[in-house]
C-alpha positions as CSV (number, residue, x, y, z in Angstrom):
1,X,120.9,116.7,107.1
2,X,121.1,118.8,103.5
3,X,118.6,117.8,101.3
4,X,119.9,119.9,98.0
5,X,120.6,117.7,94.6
6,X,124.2,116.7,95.2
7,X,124.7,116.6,98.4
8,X,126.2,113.3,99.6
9,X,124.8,110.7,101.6
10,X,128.0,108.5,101.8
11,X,128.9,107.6,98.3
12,X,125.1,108.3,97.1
13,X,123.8,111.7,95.6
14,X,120.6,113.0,96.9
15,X,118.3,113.7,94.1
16,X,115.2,114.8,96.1
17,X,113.1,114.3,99.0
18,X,110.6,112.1,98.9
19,X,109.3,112.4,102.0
20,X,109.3,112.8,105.7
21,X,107.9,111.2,109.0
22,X,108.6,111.2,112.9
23,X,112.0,109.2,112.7
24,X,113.3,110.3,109.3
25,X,113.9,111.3,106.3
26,X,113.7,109.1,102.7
27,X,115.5,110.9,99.1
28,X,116.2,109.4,95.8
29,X,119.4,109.2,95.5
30,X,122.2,107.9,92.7
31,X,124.5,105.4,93.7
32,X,127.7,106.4,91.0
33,X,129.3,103.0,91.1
34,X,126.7,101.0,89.5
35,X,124.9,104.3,87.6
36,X,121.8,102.9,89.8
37,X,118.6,104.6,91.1
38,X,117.8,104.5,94.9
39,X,115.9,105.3,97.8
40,X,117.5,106.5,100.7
41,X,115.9,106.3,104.5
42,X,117.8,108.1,107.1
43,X,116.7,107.8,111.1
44,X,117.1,110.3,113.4
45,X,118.1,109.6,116.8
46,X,117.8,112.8,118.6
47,X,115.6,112.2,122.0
48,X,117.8,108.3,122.8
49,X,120.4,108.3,125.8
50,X,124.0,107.9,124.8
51,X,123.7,104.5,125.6
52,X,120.5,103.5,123.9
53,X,121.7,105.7,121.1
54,X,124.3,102.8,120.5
55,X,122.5,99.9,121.0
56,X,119.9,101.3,118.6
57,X,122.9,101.7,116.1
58,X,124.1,97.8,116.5
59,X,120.6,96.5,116.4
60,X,119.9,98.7,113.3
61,X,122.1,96.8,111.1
62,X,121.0,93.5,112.5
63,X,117.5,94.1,110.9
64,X,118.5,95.6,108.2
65,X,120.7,93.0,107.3
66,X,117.7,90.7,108.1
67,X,115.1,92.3,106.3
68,X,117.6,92.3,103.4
69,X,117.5,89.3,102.7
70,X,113.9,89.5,101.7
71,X,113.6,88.8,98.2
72,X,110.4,88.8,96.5
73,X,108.2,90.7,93.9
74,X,106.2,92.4,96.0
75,X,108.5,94.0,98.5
76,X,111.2,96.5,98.4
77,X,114.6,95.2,98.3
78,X,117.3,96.5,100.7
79,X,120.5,96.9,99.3
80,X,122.9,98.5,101.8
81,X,122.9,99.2,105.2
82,X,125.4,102.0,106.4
83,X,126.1,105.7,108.6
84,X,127.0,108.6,107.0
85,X,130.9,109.1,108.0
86,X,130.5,113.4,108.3
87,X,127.0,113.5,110.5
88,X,127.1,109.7,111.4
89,X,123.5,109.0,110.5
90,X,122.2,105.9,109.8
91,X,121.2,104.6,106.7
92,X,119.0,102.3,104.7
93,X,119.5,102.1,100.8
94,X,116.5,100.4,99.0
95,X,115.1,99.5,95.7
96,X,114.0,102.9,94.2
97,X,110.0,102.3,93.1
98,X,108.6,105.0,90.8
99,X,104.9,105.1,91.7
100,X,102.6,106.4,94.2
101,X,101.6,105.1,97.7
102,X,98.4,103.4,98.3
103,X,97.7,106.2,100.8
104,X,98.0,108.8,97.6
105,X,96.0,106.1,95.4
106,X,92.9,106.2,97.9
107,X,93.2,110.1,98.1
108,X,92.6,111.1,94.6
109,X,89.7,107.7,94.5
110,X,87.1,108.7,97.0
111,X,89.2,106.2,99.5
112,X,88.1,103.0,97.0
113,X,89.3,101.3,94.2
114,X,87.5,98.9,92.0
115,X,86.4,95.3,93.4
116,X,88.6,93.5,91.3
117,X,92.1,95.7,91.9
118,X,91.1,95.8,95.6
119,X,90.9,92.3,95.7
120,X,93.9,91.5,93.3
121,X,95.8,94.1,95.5
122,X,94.9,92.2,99.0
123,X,96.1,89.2,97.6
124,X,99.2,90.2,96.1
125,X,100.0,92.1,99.6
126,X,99.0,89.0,102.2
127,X,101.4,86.5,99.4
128,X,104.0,89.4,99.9
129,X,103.6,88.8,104.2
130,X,102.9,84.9,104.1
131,X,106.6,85.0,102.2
132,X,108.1,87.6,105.1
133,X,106.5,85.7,107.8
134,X,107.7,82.4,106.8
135,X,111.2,83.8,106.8
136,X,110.4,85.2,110.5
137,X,110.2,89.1,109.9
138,X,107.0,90.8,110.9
139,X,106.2,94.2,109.3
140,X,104.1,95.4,112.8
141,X,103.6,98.8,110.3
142,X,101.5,98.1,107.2
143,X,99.4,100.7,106.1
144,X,98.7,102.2,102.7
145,X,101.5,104.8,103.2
146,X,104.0,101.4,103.8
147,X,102.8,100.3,100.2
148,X,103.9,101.3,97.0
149,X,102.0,101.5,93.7
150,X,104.3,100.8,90.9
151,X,103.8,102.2,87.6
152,X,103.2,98.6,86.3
153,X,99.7,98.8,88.6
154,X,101.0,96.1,91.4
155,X,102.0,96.5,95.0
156,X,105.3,96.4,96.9
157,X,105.3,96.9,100.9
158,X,108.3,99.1,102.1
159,X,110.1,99.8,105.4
160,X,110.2,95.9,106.7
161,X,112.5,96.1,109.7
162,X,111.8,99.6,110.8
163,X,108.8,99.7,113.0
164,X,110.4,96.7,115.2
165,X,113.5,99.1,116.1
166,X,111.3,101.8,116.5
167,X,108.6,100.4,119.2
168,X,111.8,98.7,120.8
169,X,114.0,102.4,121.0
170,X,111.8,105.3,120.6
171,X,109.0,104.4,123.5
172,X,110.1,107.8,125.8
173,X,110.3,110.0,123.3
174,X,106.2,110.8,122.8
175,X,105.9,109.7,119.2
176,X,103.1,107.6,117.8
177,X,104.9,105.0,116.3
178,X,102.8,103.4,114.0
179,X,99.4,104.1,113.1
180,X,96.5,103.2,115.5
181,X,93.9,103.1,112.5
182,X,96.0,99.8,111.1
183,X,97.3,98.2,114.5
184,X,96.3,94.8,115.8
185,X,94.7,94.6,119.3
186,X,97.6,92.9,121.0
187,X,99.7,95.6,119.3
188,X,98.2,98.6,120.9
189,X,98.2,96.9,124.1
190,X,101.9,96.2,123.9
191,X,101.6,92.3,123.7
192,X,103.8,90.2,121.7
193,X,103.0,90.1,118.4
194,X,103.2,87.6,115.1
195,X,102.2,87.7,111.8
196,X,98.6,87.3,112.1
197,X,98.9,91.3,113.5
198,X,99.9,92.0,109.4
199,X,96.8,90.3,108.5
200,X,95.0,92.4,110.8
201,X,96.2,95.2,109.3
202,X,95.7,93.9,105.7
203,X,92.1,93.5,106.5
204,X,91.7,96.9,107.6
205,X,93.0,98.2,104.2
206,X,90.9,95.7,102.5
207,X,87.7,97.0,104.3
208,X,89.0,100.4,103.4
209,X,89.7,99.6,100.1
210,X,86.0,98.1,99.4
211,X,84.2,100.7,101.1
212,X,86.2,104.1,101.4
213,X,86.2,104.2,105.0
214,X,88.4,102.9,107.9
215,X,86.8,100.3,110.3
216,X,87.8,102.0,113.5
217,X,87.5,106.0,113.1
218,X,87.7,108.4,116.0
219,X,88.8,112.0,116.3
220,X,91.9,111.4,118.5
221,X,94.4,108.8,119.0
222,X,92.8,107.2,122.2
223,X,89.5,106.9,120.6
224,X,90.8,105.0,117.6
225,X,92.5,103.1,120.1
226,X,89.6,101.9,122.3
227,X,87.6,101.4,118.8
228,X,90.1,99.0,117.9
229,X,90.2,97.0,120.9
230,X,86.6,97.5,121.6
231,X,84.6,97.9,118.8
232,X,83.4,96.1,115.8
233,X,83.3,98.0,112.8
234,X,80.1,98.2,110.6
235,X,79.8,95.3,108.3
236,X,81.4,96.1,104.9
237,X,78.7,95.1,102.8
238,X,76.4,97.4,105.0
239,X,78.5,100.2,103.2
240,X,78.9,98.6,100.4
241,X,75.6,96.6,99.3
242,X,77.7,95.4,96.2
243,X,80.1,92.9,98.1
244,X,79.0,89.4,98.4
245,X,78.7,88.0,101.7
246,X,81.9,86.3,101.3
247,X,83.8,89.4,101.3
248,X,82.3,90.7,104.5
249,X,83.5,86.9,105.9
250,X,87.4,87.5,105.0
251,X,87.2,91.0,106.2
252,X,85.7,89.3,109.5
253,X,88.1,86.8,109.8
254,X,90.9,89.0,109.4
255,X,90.0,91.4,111.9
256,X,89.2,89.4,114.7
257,X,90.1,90.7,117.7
258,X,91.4,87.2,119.2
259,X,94.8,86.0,116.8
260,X,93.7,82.3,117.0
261,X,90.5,83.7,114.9
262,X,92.5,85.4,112.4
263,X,93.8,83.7,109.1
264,X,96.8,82.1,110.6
265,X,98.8,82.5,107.6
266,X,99.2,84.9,104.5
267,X,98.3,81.5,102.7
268,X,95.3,80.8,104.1
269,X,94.0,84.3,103.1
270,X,95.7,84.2,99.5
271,X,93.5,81.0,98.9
272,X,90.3,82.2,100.3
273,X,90.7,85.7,98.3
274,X,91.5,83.6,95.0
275,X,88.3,81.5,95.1
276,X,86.3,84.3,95.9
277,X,87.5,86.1,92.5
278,X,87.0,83.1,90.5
279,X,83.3,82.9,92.0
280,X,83.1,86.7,91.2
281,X,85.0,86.0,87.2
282,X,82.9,83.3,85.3
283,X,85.3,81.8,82.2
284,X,83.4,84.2,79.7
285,X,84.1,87.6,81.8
286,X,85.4,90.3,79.7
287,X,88.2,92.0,81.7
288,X,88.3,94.6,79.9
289,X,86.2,97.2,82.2
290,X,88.4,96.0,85.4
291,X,91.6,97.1,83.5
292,X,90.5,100.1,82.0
293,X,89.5,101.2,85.7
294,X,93.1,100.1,87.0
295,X,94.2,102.2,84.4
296,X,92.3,105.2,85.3
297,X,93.1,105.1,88.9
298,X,97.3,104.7,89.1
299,X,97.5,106.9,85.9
300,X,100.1,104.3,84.2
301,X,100.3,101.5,81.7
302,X,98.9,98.5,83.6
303,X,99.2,95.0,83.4
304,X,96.7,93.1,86.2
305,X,95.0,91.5,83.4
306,X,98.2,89.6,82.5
307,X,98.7,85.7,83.9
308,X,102.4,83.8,82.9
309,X,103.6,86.8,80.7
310,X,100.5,87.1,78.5
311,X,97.3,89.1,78.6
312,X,93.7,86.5,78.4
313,X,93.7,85.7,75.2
314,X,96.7,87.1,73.8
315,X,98.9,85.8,70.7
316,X,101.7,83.6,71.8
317,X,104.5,85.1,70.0
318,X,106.5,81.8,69.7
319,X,103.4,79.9,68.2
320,X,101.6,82.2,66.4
321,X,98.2,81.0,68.3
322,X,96.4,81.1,71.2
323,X,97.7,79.8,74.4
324,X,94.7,78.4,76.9
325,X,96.9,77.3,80.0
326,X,93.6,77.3,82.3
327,X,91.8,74.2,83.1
328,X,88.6,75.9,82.1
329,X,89.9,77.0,78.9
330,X,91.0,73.5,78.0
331,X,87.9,72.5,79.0
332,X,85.7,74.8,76.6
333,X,88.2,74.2,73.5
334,X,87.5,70.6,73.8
335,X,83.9,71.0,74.1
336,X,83.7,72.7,71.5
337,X,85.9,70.9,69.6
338,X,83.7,68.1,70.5
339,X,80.1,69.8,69.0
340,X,81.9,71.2,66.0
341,X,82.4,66.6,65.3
342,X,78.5,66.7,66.0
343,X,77.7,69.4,63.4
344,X,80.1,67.9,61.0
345,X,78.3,64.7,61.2
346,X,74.9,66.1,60.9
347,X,75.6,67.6,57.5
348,X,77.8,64.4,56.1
349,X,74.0,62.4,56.8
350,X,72.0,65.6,55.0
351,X,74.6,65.9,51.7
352,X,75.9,61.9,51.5
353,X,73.2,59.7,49.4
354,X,72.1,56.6,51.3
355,X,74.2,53.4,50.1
356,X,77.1,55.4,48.8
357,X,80.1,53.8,50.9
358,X,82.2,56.7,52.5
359,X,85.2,56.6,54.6
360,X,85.3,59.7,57.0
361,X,88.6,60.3,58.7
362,X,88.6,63.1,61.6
363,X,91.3,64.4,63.7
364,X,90.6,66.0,66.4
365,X,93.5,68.3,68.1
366,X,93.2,69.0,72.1
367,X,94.7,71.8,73.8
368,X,97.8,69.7,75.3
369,X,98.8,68.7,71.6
370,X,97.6,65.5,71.4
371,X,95.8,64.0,69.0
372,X,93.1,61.3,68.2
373,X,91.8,60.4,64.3
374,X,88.6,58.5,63.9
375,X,87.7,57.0,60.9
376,X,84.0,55.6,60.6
377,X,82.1,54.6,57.2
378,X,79.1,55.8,56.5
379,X,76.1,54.6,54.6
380,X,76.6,51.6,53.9
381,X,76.3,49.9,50.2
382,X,72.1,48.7,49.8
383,X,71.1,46.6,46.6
384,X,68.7,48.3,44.6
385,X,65.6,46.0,46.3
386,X,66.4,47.6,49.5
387,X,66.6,50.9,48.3
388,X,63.4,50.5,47.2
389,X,61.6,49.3,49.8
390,X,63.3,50.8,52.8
391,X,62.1,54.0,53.9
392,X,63.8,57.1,54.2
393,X,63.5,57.2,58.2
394,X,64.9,53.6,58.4
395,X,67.5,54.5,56.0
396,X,68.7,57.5,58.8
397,X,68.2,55.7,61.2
398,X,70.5,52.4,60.0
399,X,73.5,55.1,58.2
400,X,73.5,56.8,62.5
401,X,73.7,53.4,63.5
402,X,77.0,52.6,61.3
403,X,78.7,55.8,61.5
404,X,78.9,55.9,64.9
405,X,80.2,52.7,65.4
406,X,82.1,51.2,68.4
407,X,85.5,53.0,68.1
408,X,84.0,56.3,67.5
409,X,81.9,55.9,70.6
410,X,84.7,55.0,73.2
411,X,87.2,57.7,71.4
412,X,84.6,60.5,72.1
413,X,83.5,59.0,75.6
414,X,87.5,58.4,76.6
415,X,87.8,62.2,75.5
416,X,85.1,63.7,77.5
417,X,86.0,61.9,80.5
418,X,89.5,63.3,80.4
419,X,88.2,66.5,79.9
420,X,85.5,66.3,82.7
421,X,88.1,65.6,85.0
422,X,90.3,68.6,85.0
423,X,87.4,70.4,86.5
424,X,87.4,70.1,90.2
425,X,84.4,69.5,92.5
426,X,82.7,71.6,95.7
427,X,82.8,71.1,99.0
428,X,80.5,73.2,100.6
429,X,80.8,72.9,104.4
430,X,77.9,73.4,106.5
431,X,78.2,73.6,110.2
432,X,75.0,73.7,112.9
433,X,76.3,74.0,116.4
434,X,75.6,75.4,120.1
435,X,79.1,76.5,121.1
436,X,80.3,79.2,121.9
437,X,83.6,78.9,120.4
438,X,85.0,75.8,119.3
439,X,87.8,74.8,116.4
440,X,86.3,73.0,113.6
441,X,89.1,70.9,111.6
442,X,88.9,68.9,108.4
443,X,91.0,66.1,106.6
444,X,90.6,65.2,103.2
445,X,92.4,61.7,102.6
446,X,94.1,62.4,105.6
447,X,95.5,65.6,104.6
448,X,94.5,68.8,107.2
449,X,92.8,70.6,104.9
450,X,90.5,73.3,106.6
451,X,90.6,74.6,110.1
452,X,88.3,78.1,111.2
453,X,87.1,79.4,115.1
454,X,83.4,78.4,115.1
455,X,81.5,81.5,117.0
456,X,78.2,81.2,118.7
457,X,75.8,83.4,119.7
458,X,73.5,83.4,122.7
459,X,69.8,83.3,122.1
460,X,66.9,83.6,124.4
461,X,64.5,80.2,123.9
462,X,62.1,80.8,126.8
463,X,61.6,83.8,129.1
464,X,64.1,82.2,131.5
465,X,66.2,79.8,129.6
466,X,68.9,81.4,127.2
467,X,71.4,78.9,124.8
468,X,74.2,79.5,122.5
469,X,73.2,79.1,118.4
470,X,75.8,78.8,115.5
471,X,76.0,78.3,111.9
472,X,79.1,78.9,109.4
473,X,79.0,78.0,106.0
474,X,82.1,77.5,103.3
475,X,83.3,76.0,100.4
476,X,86.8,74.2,99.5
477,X,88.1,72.7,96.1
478,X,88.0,68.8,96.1
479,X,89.2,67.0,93.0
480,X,87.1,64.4,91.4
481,X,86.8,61.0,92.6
482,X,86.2,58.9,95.9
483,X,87.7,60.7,99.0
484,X,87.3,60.3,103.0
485,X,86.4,63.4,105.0
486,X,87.2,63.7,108.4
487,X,85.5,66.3,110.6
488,X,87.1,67.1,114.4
489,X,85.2,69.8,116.6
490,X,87.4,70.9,119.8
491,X,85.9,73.7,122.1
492,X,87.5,76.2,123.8
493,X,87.4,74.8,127.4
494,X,88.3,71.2,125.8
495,X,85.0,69.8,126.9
496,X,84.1,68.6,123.8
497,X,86.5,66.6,121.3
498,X,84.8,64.9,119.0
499,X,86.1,63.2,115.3
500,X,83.6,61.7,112.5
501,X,84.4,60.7,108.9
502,X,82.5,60.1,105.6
503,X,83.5,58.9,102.4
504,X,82.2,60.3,99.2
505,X,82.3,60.2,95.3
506,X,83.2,63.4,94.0
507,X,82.2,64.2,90.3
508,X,83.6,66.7,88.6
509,X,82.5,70.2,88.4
510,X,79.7,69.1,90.7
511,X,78.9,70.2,94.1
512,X,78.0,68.4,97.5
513,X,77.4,69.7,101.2
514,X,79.3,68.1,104.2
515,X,76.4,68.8,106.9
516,X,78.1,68.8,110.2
517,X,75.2,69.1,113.4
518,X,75.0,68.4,116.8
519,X,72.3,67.9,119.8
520,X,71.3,70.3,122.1
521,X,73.9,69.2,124.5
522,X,76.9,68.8,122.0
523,X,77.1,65.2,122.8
524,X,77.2,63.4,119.5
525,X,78.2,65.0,116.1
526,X,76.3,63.8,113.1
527,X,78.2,64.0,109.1
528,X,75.8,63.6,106.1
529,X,77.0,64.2,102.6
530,X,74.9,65.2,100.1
């Protein structure tokens, strides 16, 4: 097909290629009826039978028309679905992204981005999949050159749809469809596949993104191959000695060869990367370094410092004052609030004379709006007997004594409590076993909360007696209060189904340890919570 500016593509006009790969062809192109930018893929179908060469056709629109309906921030909208009527080449017209692939990103950064865009990116790309998935489309081809940078600095995943038709109707033709470096196991070996295979691939280009290497190299297509079914890649943090051991655990997980060890669900992963950066970003972090380095690297105006519209700690434009929408910024404003009363007080009792009677009235504003006055009097009226024999230390300590009096107390202790309690607890699970897989499950209140593939390893005790030792570690959110825990441990061969619960009080912005163990010959399970 032309590619020159003007020529037509149906009723669009071809601006310029954008690229090429093994079954086509994508351009900008300018779709005259709505004066709209688009891009343009085209498949060829040379290589296909007559009669495949039609079924290909029907089914084509089918997922197009599927993926279309896809509607969401971070992926590239389809909006038409057609052939051209002179060379009677199919057609999908998308959402036109100005940008640059990941794939380009990583080749002008050393192959890495920062921690905190890598991370934010991963996220942003496994919400994108958990949203696909849960409308029943897998991509089966993500890889960096299947994302888009935008010039805003976030991610959108292109070309949903294709790679299905394209393992389905191309298989004789020699191609490599898809790229061995980012498939799934059960993908290479031509099982049927799900959306945990995204993931799979989502944790390769976060390992890649960390560390500036692949997981699974090789110098030919089979190699990579056999890596990928048979290998385990180094250890991120072994190439990257600044990634806390969490990290390296998502990457893990993702990558597992076995599906059921995966992340289930783009959710699951979105969570788990989310508490990870708000371990790695205290309150106080200035975030200014992470987006001047976003900046540096997509070569744009970016904006991954912004949350609901704003920028941390921008004006609000409709109230002319700070906005703290975060639980921990409510909580520090009304701390401080709180020791600014203290101060206030300590210099009333230095510049007040004892016995002069003084009615202090002090409103105190919260971040929701609301509002509490307390009035108190202080120093109370002395006749001039007592003023002379009373001593300066019992004066102070009888004028601390009336000012704050009862009301003042429970107003402040009422406050604090309600601020203490938008801070949620930890739950840091800690699991000793001797199997060699096994599910782990946990209910808070009855609610399945946390589920993960315990692994164990076999270890030599004697010189002739060998057994199988485990440990995993995590944490999960729990808000404060009194909650029961219940713990269920089911092995692989269904030999061992056991349930426990505990109930514990949960302060906030505390932590406690749910220590699960077991005997030697996984009989009994044992909870302690401390």
């Amino acid at each position: 097909m032309a590619t020159s500016v003007g020529t037509l593509v149906g009723r669009y006009e071809i601006d310029a290629e954008l690229g090429r790969g093994a079954m086509g062809v994508v351009y900008r192109a300018r779709d005259p009826r709505i004066d709209r930018t688009v891009a343009i893929k085209t498949v060829s179908l040379l290589g296909l039978e007559p009669h495949a060469e039609q079924e290909y056709r029907e089914r084509f629109v089918v997922e197009a028309r599927a993926a279309g309906r896809l509607s969401h921030p971070r992926i590239v909208t389809i909006h038409d679905v057609a052939e051209d009527p002179f060379t009677l080449t199919p057609y999908i017209v998308m959402e036109y992204v100005s940008g640059r692939s990941l794939e380009e990103v990583l080749r002008t950064e050393n192959g890495a981005l920062p921690l905190d865009t890598a991370l934010q990116v991963t996220q942003e790309l496994a919400e994108a999949l958990d949203y696909a998935h849960a409308k029943g489309i897998v991509h089966r081809d993500v890889k960096p050159s299947n994302i888009i940078v935008a010039a805003d600095g976030h991610p959108k995943i292109t070309d949903f749809g294709i790679a299905k038709l394209n393992a389905l109707d191309f298989p004789q033709t020699g191609l490599t469809l898809g790229t061995p470096a980012y498939m799934s196991p059960e993908q290479l070996r031509g099982d049927p596949v799900d959306g945990r295979s995204d993931l799979f691939s989502l944790g390769i280009i976060l390992y890649q993104l960390l560390t500036g290497h692949r997981p699974f190299q090789g110098n030919s297509t089979h190699t990579i191959s056999f890596n990928v079914l048979n290998r385990d890649p180094v250890p991120a943090p072994a190439l990257n000695s600044e990634l806390r051991p969490e990290l390296g655990h998502v990457i893990t997980r993702a990558m597992a060869k076995d599906p059921a060890q995966r992340y289930q669900t783009g959710k699951e992963m979105v969570l788990h990367l989310q508490s990870i950066r708000e371990n790695i970003h205290p309150p106080n972090r200035d975030y200014g370094s992470d987006q001047a380095n976003w900046n540096r690297v997509i070569s744009f105006q970016s904006t991954l410092g912004v949350r609901n519209g704003r920028s941390r700690g921008e004006p609000d434009s409709q109230s002319n004052a700070f906005s703290y929408s975060q639980p921990w910024q409510q909580v520090t404003v009304g701390l401080l609030t709180i020791a600014c009363l203290a101060l206030a007080f300590v210099g009333l009792w230095q510049a007040i004379p004892i016995g002069s009677p003084r009615v202090v009235a002090t409103a105190l504003v919260f971040p929701d709006g609301s509002k509490t006055t307390i009035s108190s009097s202080i120093g109370l009226p002395k006749t001039a007997a007592e003023n002379a024999t009373e001593t300066q230390a019992t004066s102070k300590k009888r004028w601390r004594g009336a000012s704050l009096n009862g009301q003042v107390r429970s107003n402040l202790t009422a406050t604090g409590s309600d601020l203490q309690a938008s801070v949620p607890s930890t739950l840091r699970i800690s699991v000793e076993h001797h199997f060699g897989t096994a599910r782990l499950s946990v209910w808070i209140d009855g609610k399945l909360t946390y589920s993960y593939l315990l692994n164990g390893a076999v270890k030599k005790r004697m010189l002739l007696f060998k057994g199988v030792q485990g440990y995993f570690s995590d944490s999960l959110e729990v808000g404060g209060g009194e909650h029961l825990i219940r713990v269920r441990v089911l092995s692989a061969d269904n030999s061992y189904d056991q349930s426990a619960s505990i109930r514990g009080n949960f302060v906030p912005g505390t932590e406690k340890i749910l220590t699960t163990q077991f005997d030697k010959n996984n009989r009994g399970m044992r909870l302690s919570l401390q």
